[in-house]
TORMI-358372 format. One record per residue (C-alpha): x, y negated, z. Coordinates in pm, 1 decimal. Example, Ala and Ser with C-alpha at 12.3 -4.5 7.8 and 13.67 -1.06 7.14 Angstrom:
! TORMI-358372
SITE          X          Y          Z
SITE     1230.0      450.0      780.0
SITE     1367.0      106.0      714.0
END
This chain:
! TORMI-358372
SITE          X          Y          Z
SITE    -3045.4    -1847.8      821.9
SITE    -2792.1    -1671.1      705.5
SITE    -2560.1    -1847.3      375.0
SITE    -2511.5    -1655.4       24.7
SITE    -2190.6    -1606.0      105.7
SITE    -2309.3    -1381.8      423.9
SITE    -2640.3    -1234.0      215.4
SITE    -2455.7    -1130.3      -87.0
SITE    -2068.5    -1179.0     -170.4
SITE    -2126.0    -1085.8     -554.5
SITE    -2409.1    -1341.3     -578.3
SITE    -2152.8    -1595.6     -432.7
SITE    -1876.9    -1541.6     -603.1
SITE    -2101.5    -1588.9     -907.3
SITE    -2237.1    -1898.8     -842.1
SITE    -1885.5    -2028.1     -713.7
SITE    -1715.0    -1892.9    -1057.0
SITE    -2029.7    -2100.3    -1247.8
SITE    -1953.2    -2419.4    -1058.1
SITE    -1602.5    -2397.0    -1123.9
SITE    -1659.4    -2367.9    -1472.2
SITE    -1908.0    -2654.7    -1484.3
SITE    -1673.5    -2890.2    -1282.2
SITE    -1906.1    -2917.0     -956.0
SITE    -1595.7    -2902.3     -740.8
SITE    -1789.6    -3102.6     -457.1
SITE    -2044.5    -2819.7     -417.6
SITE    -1781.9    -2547.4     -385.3
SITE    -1773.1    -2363.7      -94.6
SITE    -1377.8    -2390.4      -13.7
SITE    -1325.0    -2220.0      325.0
SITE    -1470.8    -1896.9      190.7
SITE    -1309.4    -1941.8     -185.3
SITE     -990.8    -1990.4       48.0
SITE    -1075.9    -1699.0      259.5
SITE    -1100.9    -1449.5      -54.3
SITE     -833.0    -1551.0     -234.4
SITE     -649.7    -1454.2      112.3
SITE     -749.2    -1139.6      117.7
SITE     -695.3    -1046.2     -253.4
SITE     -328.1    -1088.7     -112.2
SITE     -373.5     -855.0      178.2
SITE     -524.4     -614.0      -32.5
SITE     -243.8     -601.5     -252.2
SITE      -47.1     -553.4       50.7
SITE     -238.9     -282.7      157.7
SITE     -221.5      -95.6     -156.4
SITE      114.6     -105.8     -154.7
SITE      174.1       18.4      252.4
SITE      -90.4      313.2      158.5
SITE       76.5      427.3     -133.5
SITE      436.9      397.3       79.8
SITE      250.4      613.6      370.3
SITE      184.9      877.5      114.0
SITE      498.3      900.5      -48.1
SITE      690.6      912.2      289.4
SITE      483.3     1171.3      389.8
SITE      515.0     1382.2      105.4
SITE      886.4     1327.5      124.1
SITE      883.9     1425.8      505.9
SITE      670.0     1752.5      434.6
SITE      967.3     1795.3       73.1
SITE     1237.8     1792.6      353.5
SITE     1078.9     1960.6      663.5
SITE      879.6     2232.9      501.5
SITE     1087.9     2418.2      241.2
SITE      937.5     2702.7      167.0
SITE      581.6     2532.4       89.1
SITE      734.5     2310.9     -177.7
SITE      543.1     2349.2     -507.4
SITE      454.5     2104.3     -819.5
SITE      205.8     1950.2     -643.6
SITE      377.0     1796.3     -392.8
SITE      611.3     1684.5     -671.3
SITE      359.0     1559.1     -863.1
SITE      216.6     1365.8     -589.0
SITE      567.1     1212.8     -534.2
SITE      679.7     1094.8     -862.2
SITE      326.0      949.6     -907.9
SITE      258.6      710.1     -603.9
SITE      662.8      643.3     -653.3
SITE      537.7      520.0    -1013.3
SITE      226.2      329.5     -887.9
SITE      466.7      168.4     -641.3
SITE      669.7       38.6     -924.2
SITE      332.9      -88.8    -1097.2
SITE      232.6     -248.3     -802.4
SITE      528.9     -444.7     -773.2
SITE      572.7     -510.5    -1151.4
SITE      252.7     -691.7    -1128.1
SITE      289.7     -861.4     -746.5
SITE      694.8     -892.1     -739.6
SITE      625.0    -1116.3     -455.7
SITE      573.2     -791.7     -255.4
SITE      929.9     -698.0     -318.3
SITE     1000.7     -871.2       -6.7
SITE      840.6     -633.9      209.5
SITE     1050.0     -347.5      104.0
SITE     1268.8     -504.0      331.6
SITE     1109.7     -598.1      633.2
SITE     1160.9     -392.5      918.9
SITE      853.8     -419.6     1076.3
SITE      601.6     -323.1      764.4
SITE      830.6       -3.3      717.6
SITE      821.0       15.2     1109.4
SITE      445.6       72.2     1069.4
SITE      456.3      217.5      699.7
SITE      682.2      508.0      884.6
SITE      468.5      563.1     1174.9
SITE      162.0      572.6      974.8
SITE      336.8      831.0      727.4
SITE      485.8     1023.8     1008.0
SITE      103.1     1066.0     1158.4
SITE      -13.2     1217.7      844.4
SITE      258.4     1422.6      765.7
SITE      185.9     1576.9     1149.3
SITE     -161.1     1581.0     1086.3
SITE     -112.7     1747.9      777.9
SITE      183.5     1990.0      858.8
SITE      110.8     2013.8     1219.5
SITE      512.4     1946.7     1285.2
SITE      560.3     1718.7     1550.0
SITE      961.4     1703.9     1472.2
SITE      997.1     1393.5     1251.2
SITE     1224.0     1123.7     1303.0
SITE     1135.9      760.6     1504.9
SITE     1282.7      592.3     1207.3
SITE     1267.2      629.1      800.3
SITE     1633.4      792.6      761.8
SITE     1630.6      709.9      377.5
SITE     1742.5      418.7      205.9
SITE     1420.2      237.2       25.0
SITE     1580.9      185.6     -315.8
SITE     1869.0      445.5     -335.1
SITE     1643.4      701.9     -241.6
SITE     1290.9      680.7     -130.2
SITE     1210.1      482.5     -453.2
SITE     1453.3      684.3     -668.4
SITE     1252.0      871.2     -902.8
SITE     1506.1     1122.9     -898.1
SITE     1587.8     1186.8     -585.0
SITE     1415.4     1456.0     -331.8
SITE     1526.0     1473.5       63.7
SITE     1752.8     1811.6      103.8
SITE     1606.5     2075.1      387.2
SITE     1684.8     2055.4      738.3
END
């Protein structure tokens, strides 16, 4: 038979949030509570890396495709560039990933796939040539043509 947990999340995370409350900490269900908690992290994480996807994208399609440059690709950078900075006002921790060269490894590729998929360019670099805070999170700055 299959637990609450499996049956219905919401229903669980209910009754979890009502023993908490009452002090029952003996009939919580900890692996799972652990589990969540985990992936309200990832999800985080994943916000972030799918807003990064579509600004790089945007920027790569600013830089490689001149002459279809309009407001709404501007738009569409300055806001995820903004929701970026929201994102990491409220989870600083994810800061740190800014920096690691193997999320923007696979922030880049991802980007690069939809800018191909949406351009249908096959001509962009192996690796992000911009600098993450001195330009691809500058909310000035736009990538000059090629």
């Amino acid at each position: 038979m299959k637990t609450l947990y499996e049956r219905d999340i919401v229903a669980w995370s209910n009754e979890q949030a009502r023993l908490i409350r009452a002090g029952r900490f003996e009939l919580l269900d900890l692996e799972h509570i652990a589990e969540e908690i985990e992936d309200v992290g990832k999800s985080e994480q994943r916000e972030l890396a799918n807003r990064m996807v579509v600004l790089l994208a945007h920027l790569l399609k600013w830089q490689y495709q001149p002459e279809r440059r309009g407001a709404s690709w501007e738009k569409t950078v300055r806001a995820q560039r903004k929701d970026i900075a929201y994102v990491l006002e409220d989870t600083p921790s994810l800061v740190t990933k800014l920096n690691e060269a193997k999320w923007l490894d696979v922030v880049w590729a991802k980007a690069v796939a939809l800018a191909v998929s949406e351009t249908g360019l096959d001509c962009f670099p192996e690796i992000c040539p911009w600098l993450m805070e001195d330009e691809i999170l500058n909310l000035g700055w736009l990538p000059a043509s090629i």
